[in-house]
Each structure stands twice: as C-alpha cells, then as structure tokens.
Residue, then its C-alpha position, 0 to 999 in steps of 0.5 A: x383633454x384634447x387626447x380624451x376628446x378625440x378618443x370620445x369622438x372616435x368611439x360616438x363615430x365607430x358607434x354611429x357607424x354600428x348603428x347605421x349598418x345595423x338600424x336600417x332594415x330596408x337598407x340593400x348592400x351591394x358589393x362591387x370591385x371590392x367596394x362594398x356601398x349601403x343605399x337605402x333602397x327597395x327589391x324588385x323581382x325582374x320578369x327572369x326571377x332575378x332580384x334587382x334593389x333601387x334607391x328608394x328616395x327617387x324623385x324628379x319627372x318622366x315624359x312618355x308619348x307616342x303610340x295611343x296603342x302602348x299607351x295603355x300599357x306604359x301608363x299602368x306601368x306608371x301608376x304603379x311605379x308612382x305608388x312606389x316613388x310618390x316624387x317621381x311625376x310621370x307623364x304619358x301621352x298618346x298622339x301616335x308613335x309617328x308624333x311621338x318620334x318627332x317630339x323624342x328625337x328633338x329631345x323632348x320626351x324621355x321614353x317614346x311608345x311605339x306600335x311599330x319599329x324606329x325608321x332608319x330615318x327617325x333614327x338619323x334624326x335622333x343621332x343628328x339631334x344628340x339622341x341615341x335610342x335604345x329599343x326595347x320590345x315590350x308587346x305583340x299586338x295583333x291588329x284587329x279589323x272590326x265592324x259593328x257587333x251587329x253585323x252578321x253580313x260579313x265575318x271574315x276577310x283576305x289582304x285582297x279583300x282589305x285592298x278592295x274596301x280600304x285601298x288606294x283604288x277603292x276612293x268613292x266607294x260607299x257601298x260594301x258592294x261597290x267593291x266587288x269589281x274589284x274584288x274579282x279583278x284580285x281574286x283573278x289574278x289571285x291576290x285575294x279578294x276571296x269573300x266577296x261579294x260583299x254586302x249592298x249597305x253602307x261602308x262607313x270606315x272610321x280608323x287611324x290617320x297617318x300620325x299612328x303607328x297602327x296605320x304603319x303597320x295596317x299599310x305595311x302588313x295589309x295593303x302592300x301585299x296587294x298593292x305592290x304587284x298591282x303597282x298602285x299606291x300602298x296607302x288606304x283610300x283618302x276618303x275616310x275617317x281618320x283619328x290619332x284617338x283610338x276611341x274616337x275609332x271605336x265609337x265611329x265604329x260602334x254608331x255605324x251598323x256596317x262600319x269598317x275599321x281597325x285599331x290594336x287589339x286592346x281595345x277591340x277587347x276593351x269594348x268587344x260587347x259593342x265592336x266584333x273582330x273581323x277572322x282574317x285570312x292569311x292564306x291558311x284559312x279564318x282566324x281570329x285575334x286572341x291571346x294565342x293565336x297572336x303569340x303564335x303567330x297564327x293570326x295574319x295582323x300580329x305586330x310588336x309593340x316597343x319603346x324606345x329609351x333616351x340613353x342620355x336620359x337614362x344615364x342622366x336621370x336616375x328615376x328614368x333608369x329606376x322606371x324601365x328595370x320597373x317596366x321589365x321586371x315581373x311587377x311591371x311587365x303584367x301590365x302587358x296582361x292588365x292592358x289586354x296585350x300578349x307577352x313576349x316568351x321568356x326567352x325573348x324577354x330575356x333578350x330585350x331585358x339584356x340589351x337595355x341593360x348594355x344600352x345598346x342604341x339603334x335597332x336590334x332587327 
C-alpha cells in the first residue's frame, strides 16, 4: 500500500505539473544558462521593437519628485502603469528638480525628474548617502520665453536682449524701455541686444525660482552668455515673481498684457491660446519653439529632460525596475508626445534604454 500511494502521489504531481505548464495562457517562459523558469507575467514592447515580459502580480509603491517640467510626463507614464498593476501606488510630485535632488539623494524618493542634468555635487552627495543614481534622458525641451497673447509690441529676442530685461543689471527696471540703455551698451560691444528699443509698458516678469531646473538651465543657456564677458552676476534680476509652480507662471503671465516669463515648452503649448512664445535669436535669425525646431536643435533654449533611477532601488524593488523598462518602452515612451514634449531619435533612445539596463550610475555626459 505505501508503494501504490507513492506511485499515486507521483502520478497527481507529474499531472499537476502538465497542468500548470499548459493551463496558463498568460504564462511567459524564459530561459537562462540552462534553466528554464515560468512566471505568470505580461508583454511590453520596448520603444527598439523588442518584447520584454514582467511579473504580473507587482505591487508595493513608487516615489517620484522633482522637476514640475517632467512631471507631466512621468505621471502619464504612472497612470498608465497603474492601469496594468492596480498594487502598485505611485506617487509624483513636482517642487523642481533642485528640491527633488535634496529629497533623492537623502534616500527619500525612488526616482528623481530633472529638467536639467545631475551636479557633480548632487552626485557627491547621493554616493555619500549611499545613493548610486542612474541617469536616463527621456526628453528635449525647448524652454520657451513668453508674453501675453496680446502683445503685438515684441516678437522676437537675442540672449543680449534676455540679459537687459532679466539679468542681473536689469534690477529696477519696470518698463520694457527702461532697458534700452542697456540694450545698446550690448548691442555695442556686440552681445546682443539687437531688438531694442523695447516698448514704454509695464515689464511685469512672472518665472521660475531658484529651486527649478527651468531656471538652471534659463541661467546656464540665456544669461551666462552675456554676463560672463561683462564679469556681472549670471543670475536673473531679484526683483521679480518667482514660483516652483509652472502654472502659477502661466497665470502671472496670462493676467499682464506685457509680461515676460519663461517656462518649459509643455506648457506654453498647454495654454498657447492665452500665452504667445517669444522667436529667439541664437545667432542665426528668429525661431520659434516646435517640435522640429527643438529636435533639430534649430530653436537656441532646446534642453534635455531626464530621470534619475536609485540603483538599490531598483534592485531592491521590483515594481521600481518593472516601471522604468515601462517608461522606456513604446507604451510609455509616447507620454513624451502625450505631454507635448520632443522624443529623443531612435538611436539615442537606444543608448539611454541600454545604460539603464547595465545600471550604470553617475553621469554619462
């Protein structure tokens, strides 16, 4: 009898097995180094063409902040992940990606947007606190400068134009014209400047504050280029409105028939009905911000837009893993689109997809 019963319990194991390898349909099959493992689990298409499979059953919880600029896109990326994996709660938050760093490289978040690249400080910090971060490009950006839709009086600006109306030296000035001094001191030692005179109304200037990766990158790109050989401060005029919240920027400029401001690109086209994008001049005539003209380069403010990924994390947590191959891959990557930002080409995609996928931390530029 025992020999019967363990010859039955043989035959119900063998025919439990059968069962399992042939009863799931939703079941992917993966073969590594010989071995050969069964999860249940669902199919992505990655943004290359190529078929990736994730466990199903994911759950736990996601923290994203940072940049208020990639924010729109990593939270369409999040509720469409969240549609796959109801378990998995995922938060995202925007106080700008200087704040953001602070809280990712204390540990605090598991993914970190960023409208502008890691400092070399940041990254000190993250390793000092046992944070390895892995960057990602997801975006480009092209920061756009803007006034109200109705002012007809200016179209078009230079960096030397930017300096006199948002720079340092530009402190007190509440006209547009009070800047036209300036202006022709720049436009004489040839640093722009080019479009004035400027119009006698109100400069009324409602834009990011210092914990925004949009005014980083407004500073780096804009206001150096003129302060640096003027051996002035490259930081904009004190005297203005400051916000981490983009649309708080949009209805300071939106409320002043002669404002002056600049936000990411996303959301000038958000709400190009009230607001108008001011053609910048690089050096090689007026353009204005579009799709092409930023992936081509063409448009003067054109940025990258990145996140960053905490390696422990990612090891760690498996739905923080699952949520990044998503954000990478052809159904995540549209959100790029969705949230009126330019996708990066194919091949550079490719480059980016593969140094997440050998966790590499520190910067790649």
């Amino acid at each position: 009898m025992i020999r019967k019963t363990g010859r039955l319990t043989a035959l119900l194991l063998v025919a439990a097995l059968i069962a399992v390898a042939c009863g799931d349909d939703d079941a992917a099959t993966t073969t590594t180094a010989g071995a050969t493992t069964t999860t249940a689990g669902q199919t992505t298409t990655t943004a290359m063409g190529e078929t990736t499979t994730t466990a199903a059953a994911l759950s736990g919880q996601i923290v994203i902040s940072g940049s208020s600029t990639v924010e729109p896109i990593s939270a369409r990326v999040a509720e469409a992940f969240e549609a796959m994996h109801p378990s998995v709660a995922i938060s995202v938050d925007g106080p700008g990606t200087s704040d953001g760093m602070v809280l990712f490289c204390n540990g605090e978040t598991d993914i970190s947007d960023a409208s502008r690249a890691i400092k070399d400080s940041e990254v000190e910090t993250c390793l000092a606190n046992g944070v390895e971060p892995i960057e990602i490009k997801v975006a480009i950006d092209g920061l756009s400068v803007l006034t109200a839709r109705d002012n007809d009086a200016v179209s078009c600006l230079d960096f030397g134009d930017l300096y006199a109306l948002l720079g340092s030296e530009s402190v007190g000035f509440d006209s547009w014209a009070d800047a036209n001094d300036l202006a022709a001191e720049l436009a004489a030692a040839g640093l722009g400047g080019s479009h004035a005179p400027y119009p006698d109304a109100p400069l009324v200037i409602t834009a990011p504050g210092e914990e925004s990766g949009t005014f980083d990158s407004f500073v780096e790109i804009v206001l150096a280029e003129t302060a640096d050989p003027r051996e002035t401060d490259d930081l904009p005029r004190i005297d203005y409105v400051s916000s981490a919240n983009d649309n708080v920027i949009i209805e300071g400029i939106q409320s002043n028939p002669s404002s002056l401001g600049w936000v990411g690109y996303a959301f000038f086209v958000e709400n190009q009905a009230t607001v108008k994008a001011l053609e910048i001049d690089g050096g090689d005539g007026c353009v204005g911000p579009n799709p092409e003209t930023i992936a081509a380069g063409e448009y003067p403010i054109s940025r990258p837009l990145f996140i960053y990924v905490n390696k422990a994390a990612a090891e760690e947590k498996p739905e923080v893993a699952a949520f990044v191959d998503f954000y990478l891959s052809a159904e995540g990557i549209v959100s790029v689109d969705d949230a009126g930002y330019v996708r990066l080409t194919d091949d550079e995609l490719a480059t980016w997809v593969a140094n997440w996928e050998s966790r590499t931390v520190g910067k790649m530029g």
